[in-house]
Residue frames as qw, qx, qy, qz and C-alpha x, y, z in Angstrom:
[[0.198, 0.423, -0.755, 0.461, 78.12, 77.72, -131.44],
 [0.656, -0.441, -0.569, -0.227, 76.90, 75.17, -128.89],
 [0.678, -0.688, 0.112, -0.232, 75.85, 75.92, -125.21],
 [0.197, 0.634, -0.702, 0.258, 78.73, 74.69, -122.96],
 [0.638, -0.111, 0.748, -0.146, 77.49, 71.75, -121.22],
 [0.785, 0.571, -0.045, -0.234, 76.31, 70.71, -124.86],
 [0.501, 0.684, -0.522, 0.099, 79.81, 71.25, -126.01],
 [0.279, -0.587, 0.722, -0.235, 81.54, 69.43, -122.35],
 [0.790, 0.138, 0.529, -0.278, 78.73, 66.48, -123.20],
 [0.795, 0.546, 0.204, -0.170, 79.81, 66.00, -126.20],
 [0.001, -0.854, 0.503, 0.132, 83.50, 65.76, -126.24],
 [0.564, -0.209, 0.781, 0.169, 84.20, 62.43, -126.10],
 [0.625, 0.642, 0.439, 0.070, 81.96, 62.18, -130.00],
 [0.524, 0.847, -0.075, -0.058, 83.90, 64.57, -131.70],
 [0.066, 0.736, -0.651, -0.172, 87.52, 63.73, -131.21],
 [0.904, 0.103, -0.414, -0.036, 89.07, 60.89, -132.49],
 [0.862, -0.478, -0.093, 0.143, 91.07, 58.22, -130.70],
 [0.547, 0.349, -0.048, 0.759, 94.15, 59.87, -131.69],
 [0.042, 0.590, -0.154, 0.791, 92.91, 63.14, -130.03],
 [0.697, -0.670, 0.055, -0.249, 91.89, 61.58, -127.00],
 [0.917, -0.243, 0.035, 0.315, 95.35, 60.07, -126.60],
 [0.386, 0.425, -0.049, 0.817, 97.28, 62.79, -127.50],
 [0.216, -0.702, -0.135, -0.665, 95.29, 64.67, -124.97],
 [0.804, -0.576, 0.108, 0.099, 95.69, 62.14, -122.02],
 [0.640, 0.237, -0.112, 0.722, 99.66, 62.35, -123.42],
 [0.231, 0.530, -0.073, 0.813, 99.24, 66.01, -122.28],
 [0.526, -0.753, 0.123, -0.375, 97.78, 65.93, -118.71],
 [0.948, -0.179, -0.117, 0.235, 99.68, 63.15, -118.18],
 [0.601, 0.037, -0.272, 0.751, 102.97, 65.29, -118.90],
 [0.365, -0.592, 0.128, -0.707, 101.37, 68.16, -116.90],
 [0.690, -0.695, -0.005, -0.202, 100.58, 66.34, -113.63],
 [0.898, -0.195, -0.121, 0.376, 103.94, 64.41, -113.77],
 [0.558, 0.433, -0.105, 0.700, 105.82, 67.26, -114.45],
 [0.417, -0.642, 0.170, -0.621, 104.48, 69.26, -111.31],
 [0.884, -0.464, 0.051, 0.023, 105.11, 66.03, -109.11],
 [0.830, 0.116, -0.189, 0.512, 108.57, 65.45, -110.16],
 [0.181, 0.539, -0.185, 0.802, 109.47, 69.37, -110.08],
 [0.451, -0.635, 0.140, -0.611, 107.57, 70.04, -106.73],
 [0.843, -0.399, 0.359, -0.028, 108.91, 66.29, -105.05],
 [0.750, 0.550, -0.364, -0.045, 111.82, 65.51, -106.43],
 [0.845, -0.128, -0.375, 0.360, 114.57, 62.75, -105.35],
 [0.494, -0.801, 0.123, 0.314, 116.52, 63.69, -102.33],
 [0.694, -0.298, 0.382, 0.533, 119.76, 63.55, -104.49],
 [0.184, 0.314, 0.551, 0.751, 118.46, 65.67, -107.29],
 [0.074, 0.606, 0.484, -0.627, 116.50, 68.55, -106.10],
 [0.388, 0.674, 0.338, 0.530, 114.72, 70.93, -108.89],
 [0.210, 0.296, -0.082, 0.928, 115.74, 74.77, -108.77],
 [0.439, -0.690, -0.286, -0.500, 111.68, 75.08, -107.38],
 [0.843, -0.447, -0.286, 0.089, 112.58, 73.03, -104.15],
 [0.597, 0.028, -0.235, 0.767, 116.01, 74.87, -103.89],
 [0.037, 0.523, 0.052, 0.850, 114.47, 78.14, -103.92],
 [0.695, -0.560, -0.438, -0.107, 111.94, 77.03, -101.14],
 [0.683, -0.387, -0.025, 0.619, 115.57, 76.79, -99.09],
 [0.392, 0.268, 0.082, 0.876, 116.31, 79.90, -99.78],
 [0.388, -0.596, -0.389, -0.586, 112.88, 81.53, -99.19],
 [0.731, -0.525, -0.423, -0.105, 113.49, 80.18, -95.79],
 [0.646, -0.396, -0.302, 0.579, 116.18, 81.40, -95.16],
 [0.182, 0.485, 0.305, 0.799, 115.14, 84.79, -95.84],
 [0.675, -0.603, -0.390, -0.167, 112.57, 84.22, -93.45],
 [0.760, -0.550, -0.160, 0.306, 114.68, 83.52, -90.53],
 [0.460, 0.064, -0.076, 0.882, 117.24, 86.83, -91.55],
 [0.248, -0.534, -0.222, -0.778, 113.81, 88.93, -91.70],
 [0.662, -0.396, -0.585, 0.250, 113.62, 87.43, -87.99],
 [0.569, -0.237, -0.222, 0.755, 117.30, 88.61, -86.62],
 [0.452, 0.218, 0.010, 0.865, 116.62, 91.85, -88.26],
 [0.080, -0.564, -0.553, 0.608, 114.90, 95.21, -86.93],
 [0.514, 0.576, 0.000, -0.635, 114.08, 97.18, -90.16],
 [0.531, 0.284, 0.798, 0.012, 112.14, 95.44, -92.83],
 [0.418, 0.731, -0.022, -0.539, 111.84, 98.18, -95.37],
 [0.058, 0.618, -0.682, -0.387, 113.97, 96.04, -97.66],
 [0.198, 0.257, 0.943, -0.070, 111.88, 92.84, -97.05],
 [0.319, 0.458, 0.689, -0.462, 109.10, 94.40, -98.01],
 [0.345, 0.596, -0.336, -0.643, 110.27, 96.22, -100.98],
 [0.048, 0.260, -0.899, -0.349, 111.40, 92.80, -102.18],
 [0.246, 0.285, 0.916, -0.139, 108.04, 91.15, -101.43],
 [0.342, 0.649, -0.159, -0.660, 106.36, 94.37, -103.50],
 [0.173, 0.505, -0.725, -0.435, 108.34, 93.12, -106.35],
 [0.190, 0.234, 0.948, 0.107, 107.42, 88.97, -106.34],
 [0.401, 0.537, 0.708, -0.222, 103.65, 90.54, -106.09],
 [0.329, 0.549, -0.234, -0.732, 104.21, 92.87, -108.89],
 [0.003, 0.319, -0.900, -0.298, 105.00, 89.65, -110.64],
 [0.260, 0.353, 0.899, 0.014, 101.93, 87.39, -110.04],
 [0.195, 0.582, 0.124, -0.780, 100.02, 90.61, -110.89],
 [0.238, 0.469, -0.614, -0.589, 101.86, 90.86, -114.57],
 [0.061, -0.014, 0.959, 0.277, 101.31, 87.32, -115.15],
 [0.210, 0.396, 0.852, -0.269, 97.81, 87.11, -114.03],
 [0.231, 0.693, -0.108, -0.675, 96.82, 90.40, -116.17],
 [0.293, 0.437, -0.629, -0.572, 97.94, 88.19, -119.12],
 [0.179, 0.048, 0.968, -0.172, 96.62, 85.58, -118.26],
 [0.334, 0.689, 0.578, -0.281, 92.90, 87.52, -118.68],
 [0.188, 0.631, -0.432, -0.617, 93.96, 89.04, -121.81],
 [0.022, 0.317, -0.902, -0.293, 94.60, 85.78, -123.08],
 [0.266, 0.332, 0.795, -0.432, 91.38, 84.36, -121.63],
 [0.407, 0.682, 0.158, -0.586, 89.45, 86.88, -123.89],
 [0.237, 0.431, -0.645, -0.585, 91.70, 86.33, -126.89],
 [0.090, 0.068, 0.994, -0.003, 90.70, 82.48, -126.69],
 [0.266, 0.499, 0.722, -0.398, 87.07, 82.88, -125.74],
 [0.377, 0.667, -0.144, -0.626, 86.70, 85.69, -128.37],
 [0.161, 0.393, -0.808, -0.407, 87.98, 82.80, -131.10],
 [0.144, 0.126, 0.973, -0.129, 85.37, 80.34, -129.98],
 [0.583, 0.613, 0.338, -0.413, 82.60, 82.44, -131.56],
 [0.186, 0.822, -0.336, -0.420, 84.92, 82.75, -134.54],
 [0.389, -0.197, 0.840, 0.323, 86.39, 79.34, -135.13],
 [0.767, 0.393, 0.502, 0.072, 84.73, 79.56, -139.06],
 [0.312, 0.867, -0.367, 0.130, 87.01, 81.92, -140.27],
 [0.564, -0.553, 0.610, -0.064, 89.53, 79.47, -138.44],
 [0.754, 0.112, 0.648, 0.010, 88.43, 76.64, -140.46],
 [0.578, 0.814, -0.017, 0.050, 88.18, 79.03, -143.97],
 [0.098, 0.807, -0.582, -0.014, 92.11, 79.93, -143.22],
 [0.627, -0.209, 0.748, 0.059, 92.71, 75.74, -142.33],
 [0.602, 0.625, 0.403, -0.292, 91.25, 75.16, -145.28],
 [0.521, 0.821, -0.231, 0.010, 93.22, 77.50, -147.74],
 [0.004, -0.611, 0.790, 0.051, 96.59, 75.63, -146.08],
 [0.698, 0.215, -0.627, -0.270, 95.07, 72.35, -147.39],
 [0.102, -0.218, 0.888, -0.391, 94.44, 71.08, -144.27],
 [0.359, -0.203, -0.849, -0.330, 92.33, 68.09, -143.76],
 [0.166, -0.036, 0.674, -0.719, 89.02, 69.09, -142.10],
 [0.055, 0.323, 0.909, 0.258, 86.72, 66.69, -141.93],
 [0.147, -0.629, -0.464, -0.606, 82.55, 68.29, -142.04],
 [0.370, -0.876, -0.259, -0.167, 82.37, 69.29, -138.38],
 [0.499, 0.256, -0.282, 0.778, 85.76, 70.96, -138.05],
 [0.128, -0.600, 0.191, -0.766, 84.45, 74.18, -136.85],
 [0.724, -0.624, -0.070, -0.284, 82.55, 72.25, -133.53],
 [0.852, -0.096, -0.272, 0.437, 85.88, 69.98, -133.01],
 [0.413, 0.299, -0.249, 0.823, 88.20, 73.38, -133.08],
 [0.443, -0.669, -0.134, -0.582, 85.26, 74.90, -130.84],
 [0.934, -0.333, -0.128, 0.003, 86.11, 71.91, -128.49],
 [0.812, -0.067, -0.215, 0.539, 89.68, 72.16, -128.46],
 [0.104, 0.533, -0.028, 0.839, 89.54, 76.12, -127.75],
 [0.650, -0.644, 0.139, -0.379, 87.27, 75.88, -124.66],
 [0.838, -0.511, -0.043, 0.187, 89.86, 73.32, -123.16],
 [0.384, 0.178, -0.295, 0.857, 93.01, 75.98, -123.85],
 [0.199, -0.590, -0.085, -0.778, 90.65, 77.87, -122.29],
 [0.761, -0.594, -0.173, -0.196, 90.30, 76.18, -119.50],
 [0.771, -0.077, -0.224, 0.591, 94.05, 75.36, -119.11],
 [0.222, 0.384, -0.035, 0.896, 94.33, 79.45, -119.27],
 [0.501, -0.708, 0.003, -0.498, 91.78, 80.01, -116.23],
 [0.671, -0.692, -0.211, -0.163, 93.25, 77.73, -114.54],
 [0.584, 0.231, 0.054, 0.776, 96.44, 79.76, -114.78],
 [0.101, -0.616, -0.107, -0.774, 94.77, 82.60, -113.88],
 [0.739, -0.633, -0.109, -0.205, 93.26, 81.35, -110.48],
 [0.812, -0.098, -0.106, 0.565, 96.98, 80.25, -109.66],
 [0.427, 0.341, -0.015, 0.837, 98.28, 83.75, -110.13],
 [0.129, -0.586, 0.109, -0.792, 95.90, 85.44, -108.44],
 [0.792, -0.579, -0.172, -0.092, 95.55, 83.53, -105.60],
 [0.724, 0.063, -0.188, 0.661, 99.46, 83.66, -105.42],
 [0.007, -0.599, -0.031, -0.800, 98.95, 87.57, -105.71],
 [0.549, -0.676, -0.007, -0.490, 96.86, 87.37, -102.47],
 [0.875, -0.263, -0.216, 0.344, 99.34, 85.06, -100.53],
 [0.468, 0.224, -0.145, 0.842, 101.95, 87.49, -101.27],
 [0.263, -0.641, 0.040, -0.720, 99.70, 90.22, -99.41],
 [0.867, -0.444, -0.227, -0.018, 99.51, 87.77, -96.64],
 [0.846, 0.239, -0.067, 0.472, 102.91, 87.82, -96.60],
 [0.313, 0.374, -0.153, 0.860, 103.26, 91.36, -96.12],
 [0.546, -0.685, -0.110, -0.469, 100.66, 91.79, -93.99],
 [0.921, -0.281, -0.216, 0.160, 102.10, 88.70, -91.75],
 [0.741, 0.202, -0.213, 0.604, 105.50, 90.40, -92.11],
 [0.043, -0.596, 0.140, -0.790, 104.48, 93.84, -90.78],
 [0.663, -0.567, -0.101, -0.478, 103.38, 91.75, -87.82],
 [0.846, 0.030, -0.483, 0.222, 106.46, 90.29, -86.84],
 [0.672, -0.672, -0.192, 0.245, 107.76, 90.69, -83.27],
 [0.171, 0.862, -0.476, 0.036, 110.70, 92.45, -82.86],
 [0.731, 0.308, -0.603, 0.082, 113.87, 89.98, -83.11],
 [0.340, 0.112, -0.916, 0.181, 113.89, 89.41, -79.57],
 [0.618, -0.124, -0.021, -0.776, 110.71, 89.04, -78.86],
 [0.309, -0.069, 0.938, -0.143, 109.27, 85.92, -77.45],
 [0.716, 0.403, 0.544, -0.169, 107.23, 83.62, -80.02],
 [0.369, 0.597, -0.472, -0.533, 109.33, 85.18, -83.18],
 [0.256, -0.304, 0.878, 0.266, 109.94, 81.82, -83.83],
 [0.337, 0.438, 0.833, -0.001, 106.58, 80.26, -84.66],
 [0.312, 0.865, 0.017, -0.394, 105.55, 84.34, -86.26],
 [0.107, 0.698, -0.459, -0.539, 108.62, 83.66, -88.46],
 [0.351, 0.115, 0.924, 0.094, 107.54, 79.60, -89.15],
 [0.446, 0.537, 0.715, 0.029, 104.13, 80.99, -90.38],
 [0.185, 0.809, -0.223, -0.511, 105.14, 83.93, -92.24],
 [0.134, 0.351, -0.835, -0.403, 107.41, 80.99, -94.59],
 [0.378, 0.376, 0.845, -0.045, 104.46, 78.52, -94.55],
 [0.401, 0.759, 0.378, -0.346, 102.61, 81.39, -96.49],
 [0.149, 0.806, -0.417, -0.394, 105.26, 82.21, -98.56],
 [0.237, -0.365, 0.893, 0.117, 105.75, 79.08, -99.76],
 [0.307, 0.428, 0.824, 0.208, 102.87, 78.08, -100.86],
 [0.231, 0.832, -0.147, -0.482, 102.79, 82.04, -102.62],
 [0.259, -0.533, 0.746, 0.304, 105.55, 80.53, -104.42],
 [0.471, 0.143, 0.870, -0.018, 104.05, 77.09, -105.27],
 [0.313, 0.674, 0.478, -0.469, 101.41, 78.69, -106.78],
 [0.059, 0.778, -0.362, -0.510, 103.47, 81.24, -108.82],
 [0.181, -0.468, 0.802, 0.324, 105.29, 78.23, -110.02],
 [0.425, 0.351, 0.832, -0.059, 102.19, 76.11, -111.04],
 [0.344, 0.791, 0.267, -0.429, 100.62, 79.35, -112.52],
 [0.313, 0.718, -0.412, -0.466, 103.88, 79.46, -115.00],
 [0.482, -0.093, 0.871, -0.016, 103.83, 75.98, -115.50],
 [0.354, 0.474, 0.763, -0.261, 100.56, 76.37, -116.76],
 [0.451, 0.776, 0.065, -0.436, 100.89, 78.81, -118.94],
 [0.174, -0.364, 0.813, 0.420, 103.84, 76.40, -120.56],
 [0.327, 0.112, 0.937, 0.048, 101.40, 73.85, -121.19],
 [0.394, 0.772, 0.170, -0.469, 98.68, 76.47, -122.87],
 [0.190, 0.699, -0.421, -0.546, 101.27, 77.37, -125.22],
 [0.349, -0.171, 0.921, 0.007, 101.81, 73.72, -125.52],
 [0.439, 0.308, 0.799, -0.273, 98.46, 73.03, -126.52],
 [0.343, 0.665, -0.221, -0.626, 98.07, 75.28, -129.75],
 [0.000, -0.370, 0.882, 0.293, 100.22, 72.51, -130.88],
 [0.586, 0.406, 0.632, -0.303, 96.21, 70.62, -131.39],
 [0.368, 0.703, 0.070, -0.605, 95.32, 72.67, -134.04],
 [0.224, 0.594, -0.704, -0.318, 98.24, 71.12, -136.08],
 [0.784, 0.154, -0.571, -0.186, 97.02, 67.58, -135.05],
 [0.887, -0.445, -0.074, -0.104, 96.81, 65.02, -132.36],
 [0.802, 0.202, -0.218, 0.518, 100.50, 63.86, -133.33],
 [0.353, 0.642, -0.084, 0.676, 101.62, 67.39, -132.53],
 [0.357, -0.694, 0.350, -0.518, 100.29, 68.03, -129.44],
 [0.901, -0.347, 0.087, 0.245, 101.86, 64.98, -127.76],
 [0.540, 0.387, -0.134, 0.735, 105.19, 66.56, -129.26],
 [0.116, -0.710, 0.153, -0.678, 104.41, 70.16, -127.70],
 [0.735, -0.622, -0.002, -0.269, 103.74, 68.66, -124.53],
 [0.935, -0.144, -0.079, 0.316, 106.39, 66.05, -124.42],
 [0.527, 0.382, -0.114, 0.750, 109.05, 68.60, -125.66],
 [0.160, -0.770, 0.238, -0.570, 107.39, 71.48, -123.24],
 [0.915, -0.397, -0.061, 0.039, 108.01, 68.47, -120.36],
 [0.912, -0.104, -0.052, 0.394, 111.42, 68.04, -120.91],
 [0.275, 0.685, -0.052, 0.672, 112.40, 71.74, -121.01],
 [0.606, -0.668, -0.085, -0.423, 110.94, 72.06, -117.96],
 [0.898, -0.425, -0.073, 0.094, 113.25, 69.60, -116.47],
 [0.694, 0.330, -0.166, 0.618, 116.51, 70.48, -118.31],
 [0.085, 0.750, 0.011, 0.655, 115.40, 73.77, -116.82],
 [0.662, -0.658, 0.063, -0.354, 115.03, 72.37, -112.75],
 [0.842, -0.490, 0.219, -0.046, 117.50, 70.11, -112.91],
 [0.811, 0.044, 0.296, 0.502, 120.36, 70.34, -115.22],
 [0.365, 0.840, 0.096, 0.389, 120.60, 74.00, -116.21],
 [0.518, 0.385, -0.293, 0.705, 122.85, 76.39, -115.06],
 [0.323, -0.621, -0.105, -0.707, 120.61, 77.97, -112.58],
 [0.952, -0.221, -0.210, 0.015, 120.62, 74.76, -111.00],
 [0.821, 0.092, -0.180, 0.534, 124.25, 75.03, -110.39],
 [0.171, 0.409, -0.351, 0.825, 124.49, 78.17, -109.14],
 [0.595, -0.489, -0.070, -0.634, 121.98, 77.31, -106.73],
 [0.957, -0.235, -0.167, -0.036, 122.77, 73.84, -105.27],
 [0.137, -0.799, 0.522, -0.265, 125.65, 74.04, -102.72],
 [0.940, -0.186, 0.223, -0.179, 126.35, 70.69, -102.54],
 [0.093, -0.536, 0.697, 0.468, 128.94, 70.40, -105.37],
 [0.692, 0.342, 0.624, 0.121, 126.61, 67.90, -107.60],
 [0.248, 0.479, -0.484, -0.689, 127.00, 68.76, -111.33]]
């Protein structure tokens, strides 16, 4: 197995032009699909950008009110969440990284399903394992940096004035600035682990992973902006 700058220096030589265009197919629908979902048209919000409005007004009822034991259980709960994710996240990490010493038994099992691999399979599949691997850390840093917002969060919240207290306002502005970009985070971190899954879809061939991607893209939207969630969220009456 080669050294990892070796292997980063030497990416552009082992795939073909197919896998470098199937690959820019897949950040492309990764960055667009985080702009569209995190800015989306005024007239078409995604379910992320609704929740936000919601979040916020939480906020400003955890203001009015004078016990918070219920806020806090609930903010428990979100961080149990980035926890779980991030926990798999390094599970996964290992599975991956453990396969990158391994990728010739990878190639012996391509192999016996008659797949074409040309003489340096095993370095190419080396190559395309250290970048899920990279999509899966940086999934991991997203979760646990979310994890530690949410403690902000609760920390920020056990500091909040009482409800009529002068300055609650701006204590209850930056309590939802942190929570919000908890959130973000959260949402980027499961994003990210869409597109991982996405990427397996290599293994099968350039062709494929522009499919995985393209198809995990458009779930993604059906899922912010045209599902049912959507609709019980958005008070507007759009449909």
């Amino acid at each position: 197995m080669e050294t990892l700058p070796a292997l980063i220096e030497a990416l552009p030589r082992l795939f073909s032009r197919g896998d470098l265009v199937a690959l820019a197919v897949f950040l492309l629908c990764s960055a667009l699909t985080t702009q569209l979902i995190e800015h989306p048209p005024r007239r078409r919000p995604s379910v992320s950008s609704l929740m936000g409005d919601h979040r916020r007004r939480w906020m400003e009822e955890v203001g009015r009110r004078e016990v918070r034991i219920m806020d806090a259980q609930l903010l428990s709960t979100l961080r149990q969440g980035s926890a779980f994710f991030g926990s798999t996240s390094l599970i996964a990490i290992g599975g991956v990284a453990a396969l990158i010493g391994q990728t010739d038994q990878l190639v012996s099992l391509g192999r016996d399903f008659g797949a074409g691999l040309a003489q340096n399979a095993e370095v190419v599949w080396e190559a395309k394992l250290l970048i899920v691997l990279l999509v899966l850390v940086n999934a991991f840093l997203k979760f646990v940096w979310a994890h530690r917002l949410f403690g902000y969060v609760a920390v920020l919240l056990g500091a909040l004035p009482r409800s009529d207290a002068e300055g609650l306002a701006s204590a209850v502005a930056r309590v939802d600035a942190i929570h919000q970009a908890a959130a973000r985070n959260f949402n980027r971190g499961l994003r990210t682990v869409y597109f991982a899954i996405a990427a397996l879809g290599w293994f099968l061939g350039p062709a494929v992973l522009a499919l995985t991607a393209v198809l995990t893209t458009l779930m993604l939207i059906r899922r912010e902006f045209f599902s049912r969630s959507w609709r019980a969220l958005d008070e507007s009456g759009r449909r």
